[in-house]
Structures are given as structure tokens and as C-alpha cells.
C-alpha positions in Angstrom: 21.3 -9.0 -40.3 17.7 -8.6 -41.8 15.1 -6.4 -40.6 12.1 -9.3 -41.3 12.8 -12.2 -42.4 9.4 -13.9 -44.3 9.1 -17.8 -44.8 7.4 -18.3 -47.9 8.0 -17.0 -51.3 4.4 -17.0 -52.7 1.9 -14.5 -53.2 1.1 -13.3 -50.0 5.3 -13.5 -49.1 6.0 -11.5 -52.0 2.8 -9.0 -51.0 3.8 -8.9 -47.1 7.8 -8.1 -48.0 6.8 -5.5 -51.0 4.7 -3.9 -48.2 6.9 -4.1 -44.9 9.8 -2.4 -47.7 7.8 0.9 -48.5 7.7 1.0 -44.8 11.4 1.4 -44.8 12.1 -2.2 -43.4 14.7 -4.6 -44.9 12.9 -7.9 -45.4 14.6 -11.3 -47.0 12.5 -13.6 -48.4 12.8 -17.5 -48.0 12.0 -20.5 -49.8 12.7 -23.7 -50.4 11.5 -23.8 -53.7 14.1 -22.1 -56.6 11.5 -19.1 -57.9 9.0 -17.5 -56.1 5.2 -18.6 -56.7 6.3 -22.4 -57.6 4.6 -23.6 -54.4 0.6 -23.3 -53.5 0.1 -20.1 -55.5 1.2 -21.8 -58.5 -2.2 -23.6 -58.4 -4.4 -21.0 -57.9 -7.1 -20.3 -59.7 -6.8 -16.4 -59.2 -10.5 -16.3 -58.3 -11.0 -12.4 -57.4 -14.3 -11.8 -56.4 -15.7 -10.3 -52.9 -19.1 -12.7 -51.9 -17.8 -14.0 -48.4 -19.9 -14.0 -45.2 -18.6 -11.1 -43.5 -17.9 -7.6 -44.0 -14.3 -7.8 -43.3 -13.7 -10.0 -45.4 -15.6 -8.5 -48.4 -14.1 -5.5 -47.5 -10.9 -6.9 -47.8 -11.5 -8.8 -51.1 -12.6 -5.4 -52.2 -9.9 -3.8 -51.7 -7.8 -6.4 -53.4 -9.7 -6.5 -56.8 -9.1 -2.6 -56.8 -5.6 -3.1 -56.9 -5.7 -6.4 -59.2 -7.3 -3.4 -61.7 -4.8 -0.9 -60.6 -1.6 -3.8 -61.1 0.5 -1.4 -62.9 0.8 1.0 -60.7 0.6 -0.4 -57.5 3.5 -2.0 -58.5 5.0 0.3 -59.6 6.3 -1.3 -62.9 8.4 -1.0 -65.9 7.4 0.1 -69.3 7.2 -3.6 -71.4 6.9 -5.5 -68.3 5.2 -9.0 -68.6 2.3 -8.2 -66.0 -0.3 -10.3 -64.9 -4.2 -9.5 -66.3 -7.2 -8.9 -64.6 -10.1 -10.5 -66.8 -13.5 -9.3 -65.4 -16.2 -11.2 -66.6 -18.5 -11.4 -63.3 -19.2 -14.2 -61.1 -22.2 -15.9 -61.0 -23.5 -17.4 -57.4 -25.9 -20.4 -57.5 -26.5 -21.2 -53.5 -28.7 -23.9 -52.3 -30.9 -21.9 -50.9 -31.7 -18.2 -50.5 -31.8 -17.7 -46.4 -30.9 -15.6 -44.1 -26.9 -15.3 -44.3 -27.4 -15.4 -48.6 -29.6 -12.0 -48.6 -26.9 -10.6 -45.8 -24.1 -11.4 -48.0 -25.7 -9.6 -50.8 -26.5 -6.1 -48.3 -22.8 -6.0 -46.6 -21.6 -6.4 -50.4 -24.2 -3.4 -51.3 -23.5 -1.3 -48.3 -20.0 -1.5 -49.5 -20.9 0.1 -53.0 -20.2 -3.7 -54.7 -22.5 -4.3 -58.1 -24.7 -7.3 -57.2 -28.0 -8.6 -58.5 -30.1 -11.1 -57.8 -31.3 -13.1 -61.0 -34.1 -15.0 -60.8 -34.0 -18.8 -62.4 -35.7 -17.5 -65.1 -33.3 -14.7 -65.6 -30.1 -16.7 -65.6 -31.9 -19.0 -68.2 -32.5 -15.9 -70.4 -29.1 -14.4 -69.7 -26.8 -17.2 -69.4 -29.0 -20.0 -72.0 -25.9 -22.8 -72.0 -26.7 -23.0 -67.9 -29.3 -25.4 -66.8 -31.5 -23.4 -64.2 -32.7 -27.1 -62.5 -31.5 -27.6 -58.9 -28.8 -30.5 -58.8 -29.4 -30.3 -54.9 -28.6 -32.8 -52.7 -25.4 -32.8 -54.4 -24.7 -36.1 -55.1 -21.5 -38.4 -56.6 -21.2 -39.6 -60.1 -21.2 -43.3 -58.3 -25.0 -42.9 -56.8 -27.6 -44.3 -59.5 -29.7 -41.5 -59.4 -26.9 -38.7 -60.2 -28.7 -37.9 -63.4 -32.0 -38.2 -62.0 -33.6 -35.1 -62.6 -34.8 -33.3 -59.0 -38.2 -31.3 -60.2 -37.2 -28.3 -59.1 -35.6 -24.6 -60.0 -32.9 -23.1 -58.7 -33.6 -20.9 -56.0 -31.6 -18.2 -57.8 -28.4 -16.6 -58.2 -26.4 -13.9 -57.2 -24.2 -12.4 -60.4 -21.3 -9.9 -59.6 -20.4 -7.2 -61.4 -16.7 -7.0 -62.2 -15.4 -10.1 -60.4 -13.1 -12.6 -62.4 -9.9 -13.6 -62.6 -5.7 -13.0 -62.4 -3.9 -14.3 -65.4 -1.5 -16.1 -64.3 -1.2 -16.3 -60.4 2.9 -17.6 -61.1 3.8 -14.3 -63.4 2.0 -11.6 -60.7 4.2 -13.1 -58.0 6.9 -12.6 -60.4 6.1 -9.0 -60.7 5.8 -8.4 -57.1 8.9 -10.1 -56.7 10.5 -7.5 -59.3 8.8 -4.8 -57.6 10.0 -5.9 -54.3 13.5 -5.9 -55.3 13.2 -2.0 -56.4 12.5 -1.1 -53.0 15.2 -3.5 -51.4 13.3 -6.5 -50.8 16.2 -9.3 -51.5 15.5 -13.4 -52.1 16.7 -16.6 -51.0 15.6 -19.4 -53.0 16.0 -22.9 -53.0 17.0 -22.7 -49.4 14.7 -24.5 -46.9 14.8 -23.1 -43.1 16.3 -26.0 -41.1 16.2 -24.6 -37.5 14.5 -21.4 -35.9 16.2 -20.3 -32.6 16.3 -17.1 -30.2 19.9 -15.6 -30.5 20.7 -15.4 -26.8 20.1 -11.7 -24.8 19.0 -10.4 -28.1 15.8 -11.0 -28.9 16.6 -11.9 -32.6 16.3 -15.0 -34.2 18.9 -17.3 -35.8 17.7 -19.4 -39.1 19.4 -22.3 -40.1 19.0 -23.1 -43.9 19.4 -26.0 -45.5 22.9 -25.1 -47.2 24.6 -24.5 -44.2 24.3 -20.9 -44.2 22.8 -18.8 -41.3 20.5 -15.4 -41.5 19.7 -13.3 -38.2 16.2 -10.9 -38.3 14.7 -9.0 -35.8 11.5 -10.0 -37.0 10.3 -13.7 -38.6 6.8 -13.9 -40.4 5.6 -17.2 -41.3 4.0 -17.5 -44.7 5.0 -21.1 -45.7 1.3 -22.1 -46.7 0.6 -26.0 -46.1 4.6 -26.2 -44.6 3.0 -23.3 -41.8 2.8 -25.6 -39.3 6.1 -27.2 -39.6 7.8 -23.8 -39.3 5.9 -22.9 -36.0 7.1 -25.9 -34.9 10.6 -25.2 -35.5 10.3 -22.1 -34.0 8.4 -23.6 -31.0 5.4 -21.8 -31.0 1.8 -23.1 -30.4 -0.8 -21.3 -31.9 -4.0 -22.9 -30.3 -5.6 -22.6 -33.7 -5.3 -25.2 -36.2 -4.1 -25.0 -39.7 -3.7 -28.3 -41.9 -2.7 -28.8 -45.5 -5.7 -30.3 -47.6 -5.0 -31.9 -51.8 -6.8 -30.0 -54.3 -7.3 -31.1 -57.8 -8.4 -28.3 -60.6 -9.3 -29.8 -64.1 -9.6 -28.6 -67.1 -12.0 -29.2 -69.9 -13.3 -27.2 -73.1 -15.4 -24.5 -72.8 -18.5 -25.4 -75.0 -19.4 -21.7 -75.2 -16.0 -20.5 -76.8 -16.1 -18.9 -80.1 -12.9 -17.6 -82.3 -12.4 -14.3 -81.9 -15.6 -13.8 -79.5 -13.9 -15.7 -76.5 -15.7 -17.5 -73.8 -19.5 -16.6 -72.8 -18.9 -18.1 -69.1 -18.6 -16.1 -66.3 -16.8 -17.4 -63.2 -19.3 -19.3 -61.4 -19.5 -20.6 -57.8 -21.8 -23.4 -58.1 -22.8 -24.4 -54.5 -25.9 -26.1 -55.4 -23.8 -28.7 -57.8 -20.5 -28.3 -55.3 -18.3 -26.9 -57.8 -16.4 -23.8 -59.0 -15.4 -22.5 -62.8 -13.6 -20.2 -64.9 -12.3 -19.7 -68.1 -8.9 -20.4 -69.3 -6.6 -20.5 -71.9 -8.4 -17.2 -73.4 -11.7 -19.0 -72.5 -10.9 -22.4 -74.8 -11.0 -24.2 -71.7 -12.7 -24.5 -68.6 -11.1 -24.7 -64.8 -13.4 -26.7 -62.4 -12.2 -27.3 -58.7 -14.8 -28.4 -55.7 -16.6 -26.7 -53.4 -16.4 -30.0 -51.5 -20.1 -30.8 -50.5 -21.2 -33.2 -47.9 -20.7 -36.4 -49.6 -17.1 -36.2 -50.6 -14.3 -36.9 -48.5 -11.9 -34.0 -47.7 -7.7 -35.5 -48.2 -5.9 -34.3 -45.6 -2.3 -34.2 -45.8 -0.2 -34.8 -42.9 3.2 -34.8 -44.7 3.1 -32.0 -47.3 6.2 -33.1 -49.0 5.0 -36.0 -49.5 1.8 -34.9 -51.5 0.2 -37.3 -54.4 0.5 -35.1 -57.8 -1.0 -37.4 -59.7 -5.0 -36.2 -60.8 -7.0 -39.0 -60.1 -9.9 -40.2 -62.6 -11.9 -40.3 -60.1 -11.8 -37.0 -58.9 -11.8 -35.4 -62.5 -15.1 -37.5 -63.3 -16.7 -36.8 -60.0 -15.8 -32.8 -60.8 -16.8 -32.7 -64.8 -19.6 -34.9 -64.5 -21.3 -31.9 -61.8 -20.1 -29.9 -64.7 -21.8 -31.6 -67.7 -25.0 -31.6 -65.6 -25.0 -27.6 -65.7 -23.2 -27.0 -68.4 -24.9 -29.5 -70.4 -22.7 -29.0 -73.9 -19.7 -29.8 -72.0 -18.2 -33.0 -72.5 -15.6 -35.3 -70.1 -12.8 -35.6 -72.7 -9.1 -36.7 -71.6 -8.2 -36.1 -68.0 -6.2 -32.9 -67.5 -5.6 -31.0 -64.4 -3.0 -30.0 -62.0 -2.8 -30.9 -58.1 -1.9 -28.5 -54.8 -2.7 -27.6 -51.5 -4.8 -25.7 -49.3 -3.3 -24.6 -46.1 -7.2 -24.6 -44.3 -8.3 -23.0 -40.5 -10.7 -26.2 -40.2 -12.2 -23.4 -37.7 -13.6 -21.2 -40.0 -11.9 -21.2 -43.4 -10.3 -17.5 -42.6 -6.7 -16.3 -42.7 -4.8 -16.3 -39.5 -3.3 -13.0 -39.7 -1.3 -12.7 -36.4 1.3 -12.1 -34.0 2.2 -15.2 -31.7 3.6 -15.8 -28.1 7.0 -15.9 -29.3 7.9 -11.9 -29.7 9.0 -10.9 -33.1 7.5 -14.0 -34.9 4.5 -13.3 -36.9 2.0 -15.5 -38.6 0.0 -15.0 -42.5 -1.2 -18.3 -42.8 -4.5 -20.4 -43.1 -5.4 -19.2 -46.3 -8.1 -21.5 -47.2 -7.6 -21.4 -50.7 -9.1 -17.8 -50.7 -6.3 -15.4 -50.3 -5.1 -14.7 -54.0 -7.7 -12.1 -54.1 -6.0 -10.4 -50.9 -3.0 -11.0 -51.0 -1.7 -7.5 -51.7 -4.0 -6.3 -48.4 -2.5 -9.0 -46.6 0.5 -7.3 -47.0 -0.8 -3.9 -46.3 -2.5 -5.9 -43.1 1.2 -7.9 -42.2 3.0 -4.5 -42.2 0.8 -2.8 -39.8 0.3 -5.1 -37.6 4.0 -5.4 -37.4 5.0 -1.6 -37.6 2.0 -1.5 -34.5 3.7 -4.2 -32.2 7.0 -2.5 -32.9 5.8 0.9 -31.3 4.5 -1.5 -28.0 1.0 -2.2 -28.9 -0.3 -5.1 -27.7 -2.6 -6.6 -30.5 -4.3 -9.5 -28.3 -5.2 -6.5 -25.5 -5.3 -3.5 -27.9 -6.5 -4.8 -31.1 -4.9 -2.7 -34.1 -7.0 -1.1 -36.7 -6.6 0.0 -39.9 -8.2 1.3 -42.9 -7.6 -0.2 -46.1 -5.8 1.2 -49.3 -8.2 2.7 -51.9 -11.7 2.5 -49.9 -12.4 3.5 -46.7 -13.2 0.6 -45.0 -11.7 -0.2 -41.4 -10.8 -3.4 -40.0 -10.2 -4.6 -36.9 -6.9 -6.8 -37.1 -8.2 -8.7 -33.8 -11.0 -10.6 -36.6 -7.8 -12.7 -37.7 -6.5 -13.3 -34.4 -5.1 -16.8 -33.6 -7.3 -16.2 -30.1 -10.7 -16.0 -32.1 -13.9 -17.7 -32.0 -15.3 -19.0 -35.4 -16.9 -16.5 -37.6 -19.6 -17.0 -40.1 -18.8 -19.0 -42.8 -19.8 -21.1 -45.9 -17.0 -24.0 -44.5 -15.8 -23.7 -48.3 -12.9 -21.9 -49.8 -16.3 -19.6 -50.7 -15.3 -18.1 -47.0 
């Protein structure tokens, strides 16, 4: 019999079983996919940067891209292993407006000793010239006649963070914490999709059925299966009463008019709210990644049957996406349609994590990721473990919130901010958070 068993062999699985092992717990990892990181992670972006809404969830990011910097030894790794790289090239912010909740944003991330400035339009013309500094604000779609009409007016800004960027590649760091979860116990069991979830009678474990006939027993089940979450809580027959639902994402790429032999790429990672899109470099900064921050006048594709997802990029989506592009990046051209298809799994509430226990005791939940949680996933884990080590000694987390403070700063966070039970918190309603 396991310890834990953990649904989900992505990023945050991987993170939440490396973590719950250096407690001394024996966790089995599940997945219906053959090799960990082949599901939602596999689409990531690997966006590590810490502008959200909210202090926690700063904090958290924070403490994330201190151990994306750190990845060698936090994990622990071989000489000559093949690890994942952190490339820190900044982030650039480009909001609609500057109110209120912008200029908080910038003070939690300043109280919490993060390198931010705020550029004028001016000053990202001078610093970043390939940008156009007009506002593309209302955002609209390639379709509408006046898309290319020009609006008059500046930017009201921009927000540039020091040392955010990017993990390369989200698949290989799964793969490492996979390999560094096996040195402390952690064991796998791919390929195998989790049929039935039931209560083993006057024991308080739980009995999973997998799809090859074969049968584990845990004390302990945590749900990490991404856009399948909600199909695993219903096997298990819990009802959260928060929802989480899978939404398509497309990311395309394009060349990156800025790259130069041997010099790389001169784009930052941007987060261009005021066009509704998002950037970063790739393929050593050759190409471009652009995904949507999905503004007002696009339509959001649910998914109600996850495995039955459309892979296909559509040409409409990848015009819609490059055309924003071209109109602040104005060298860029639209080129042949490349790009690669996924899923969120969204909290339509507030685009946070549900980090939780449930009413079913023993069964734990890491889901509702938003498209956000790359950065954290290695917190996640830190956050998954004590929460669960916490409920094990008899705390009761919806009563009795738990607190902890997170590795390598000393920022505390109340665990009760990711509760299923929660109101909505501050948010951009974007995978921004």
C-alpha cells in the first residue's frame, strides 16, 4: 500500500510527490499518459514571472523563480544531467490603464524586494525601439474594418520586471523532478488511467482501479489531473462547490524580427494586455511564442469532454493572435501557421489554484491552475505537503486555517487563500492572475 497516491504526472504532480517524499511519505504517481509532463504541462509556456494581483500569490511566484534559478540544487541533481534553463530576460507589462490595482500590483511586488519599474511610453520607445508605444486599446479582432485603424493615443505605460522569463523546456524539468523524485522514493505509474476511486471499507483508505486491471490502496489521494480534475472528483464522489473547467489554448509561433546570430533575441517576455496577448522567445530567440490574454471580444472554448479536445491550430486563431502581434511588433510578419494546442484547467471564479483538502478525508485537491502554475509548481508542492502533513496531525484547515512560510524568503501564507470555500479574490480574469 502507498502512503499518497497523486493523480497527475505533470509538473505540479511531480513537484507535490518530490515534496510529500523529503517528508518521509511514500507517494505513487499516476497517469494515463506513458511519461510524465506529456499532458497540460507539455504546453506551457514556462512563463516565470511574479506580477499577479495579490501578495500571496506574488509571494508565491517569488518563491518559485528562486528555485527555477536555484534548479540544480533544489533538485538535487546529477553531475551531466540534462536540466531545464532558466532564461531571464525580464517581462515587460503593457496594461490598459494605470489605476488603482496596476500601481498596488507594482507596491506588494516592491514591498516584497521584487525589481520593478515603471517606464514611461516614451521610455519603452527609447529602450525597447522594435515596440510600437501606440495604444491598440479597445482590443479588437483582425475581422473588424478598423483593426488597423490607428487609435491617437500612447500607451499609458509599462511595467518591466527585472529577472522574470522563462523555463526551457517545461517537458525536460518535469523529467528532472521526476528523476529526483525517484532518488528519494517517489515511484511511477504510467500509462495507467484511474478507472474507479472507492473507500476500502472500516479503513479509511482508498482503493484505485486502473485501467489495466490492476489495483493500488493509499492512505492519502491528491488530485492533480489538470483539465481531467473534475472527472477524478467525480469518481471519487466529491463535490467541491467551486468550479474548475478545461478551456483550448492555442500558442503560435512566428520569427522573432529582433533576432541576430550570435546576439540572440532583443524581446523580453511581454504581457501585452492593452493588444490581449502574451510573448516570449524561443528556439534560442529565432522565434516567437504568442498565446492570448483573451480580451472581451473573443470567445473563450470551453471543453466539456477533455479527451476529446480539437488539436488542430486553427487559421483563425493564429491570424487573430499574430496579427495583435504584427501591430506591436511591427517587423513581425504572419508567415506559415505553426503552433501547438492544450488546455487550461480554469477556476472561472477567480483564475487561482484550488489548493485544498475536500469533504472526503484523505482526498486532497492541486488543481485549477489557470494556466499560471508553472512558475509555482515547486511551492505547490512545498504548499501540498503541508497542508497534508497539517491534516494528518488533526488540524482542521477549513476551521484552523494552516500557515506556512515559504522556502527561500520569508513570506507567510495563509493556505485558507486557496480554499475550495473561498470568495473570489482580486484578479485580472486572465492567466495574468
Amino acid at each position: 500500500m502507498s502512503d499518497v497516491a497523486i493523480i497527475g504526472a505533470g509538473v505540479i504532480g511531480c513537484s507535490v510527490a518530490l515534496e510529500l517524499a523529503r517528508r518521509g511519505a511514500e507517494p505513487i504517481v499516476i497517469d494515463r499518459n506513458g511519461e510524465v509532463g506529456h499532458g497540460s504541462t507539455s504546453a506551457s509556456c514556462g512563463i516565470v514571472r511574479r506580477f499577479y494581483s495579490t501578495p500571496t500569490m506574488t509571494a508565491m511566484a517569488e518563491a518559485g523563480a528562486q528555485v527555477w534559478a536555484d534548479w540544480s540544487a533544489y533538485l538535487g541533481a546529477n553531475d551531466g544531467e540534462d536540466l531545464a534553463r532558466f532564461e531571464r530576460p525580464g517581462m515587460l507589462f503593457l496594461p490598459q490603464t494605470f489605476d488603482d490595482s496596476v500601481r498596488g500590483i507594482m507596491e506588494h511586488m516592491q514591498q516584497q524586494g521584487i525589481g520593478v519599474e515603471l517606464l514611461s511610453a516614451e521610455e519603452i520607445g527609447k529602450r525597447f525601439p522594435f515596440i510600437d508605444t501606440k495604444s491598440h486599446s479597445p482590443i479588437r479582432s483582425p475581422a473588424d474594418d478598423d483593426f488597423f485603424d490607428e487609435t491617437g493615443r500612447d500607451l499609458a505605460g509599462g511595467i518591466f520586471e527585472h529577472g522574470a522569463g522563462y523555463v526551457v523546456s517545461p517537458s525536460i524539468a518535469t523529467q528532472n523532478l521526476r528523476a529526483a523524485g525517484e532518488r528519494e522514493g517517489v515511484s511511477f505509474r504510467l500509462g495507467r488511467e484511474v478507472r474507479a476511486i472507492d473507500r476500502v471499507e472500516n479503513s479509511g483508505h482508498f482503493r484505485l482501479s486502473l485501467e489495466d486491471g490492476s489495483v493500488l490502496e493509499a492512505e492519502t489521494v491528491v488530485n492533480v489531473a489538470g483539465p481531467h480534475s473534475s472527472i477524478v472528483n467525480d469518481l471519487a464522489g466529491t463535490n467541491l462547490g467551486i468550479e474548475t473547467r478545461p478551456l483550448r489554448r492555442e500558442v503560435h509561433a512566428v520569427q522573432n524580427p529582433t533576432f541576430v546570430e550570435g546576439q540572440g533575441s532583443l524581446v523580453p517576455v511581454v504581457g501585452d494586455l492593452d493588444s490581449g496577448i502574451y510573448l516570449r522567445p524561443e528556439a534560442g530567440g529565432r522565434d516567437l511564442v504568442v498565446g492570448s490574454l483573451d480580451p472581451e471580444c473573443d470567445t473563450m472554448e470551453w471543453v466539456d469532454q477533455p479527451d476529446e479536445l480539437r488539436v488542430d491550430c486553427s487559421a483563425e486563431d493564429y491570424e487573430r493572435q499574430v496579427m495583435r502581434l504584427m501591430k506591436r511588433l511591427p517587423d513581425a510578419v504572419l508567415g506559415n501557421r505553426r503552433g501547438a494546442v492544450g488546455m487550461y484547467d480554469v477556476t472561472p471564479l477567480d483564475w487561482n489554484p484550488v489548493l485544498d483538502k475536500t469533504d472526503l478525508p484523505g482526498y486532497f485537491v492541486a488543481i485549477g491552475s489557470s494556466g499560471s502554475s508553472f512558475k509555482t509548481a515547486p511551492i505547490i508542492g512545498h504548499v501540498m505537503a503541508e497542508l497534508i502533513g497539517a491534516s494528518a496531525s488533526g488540524q482542521d484547515h477549513d476551521r484552523d486555517p494552516v500557515h506556512t512560510v515559504l522556502p527561500r524568503t520569508e513570506f507567510e501564507v495563509n493556505l485558507g487563500f486557496f480554499s475550495r470555500l473561498r470568495g473570489a479574490h482580486p484578479s485580472t480574469g486572465t492567466v495574468l492572475g
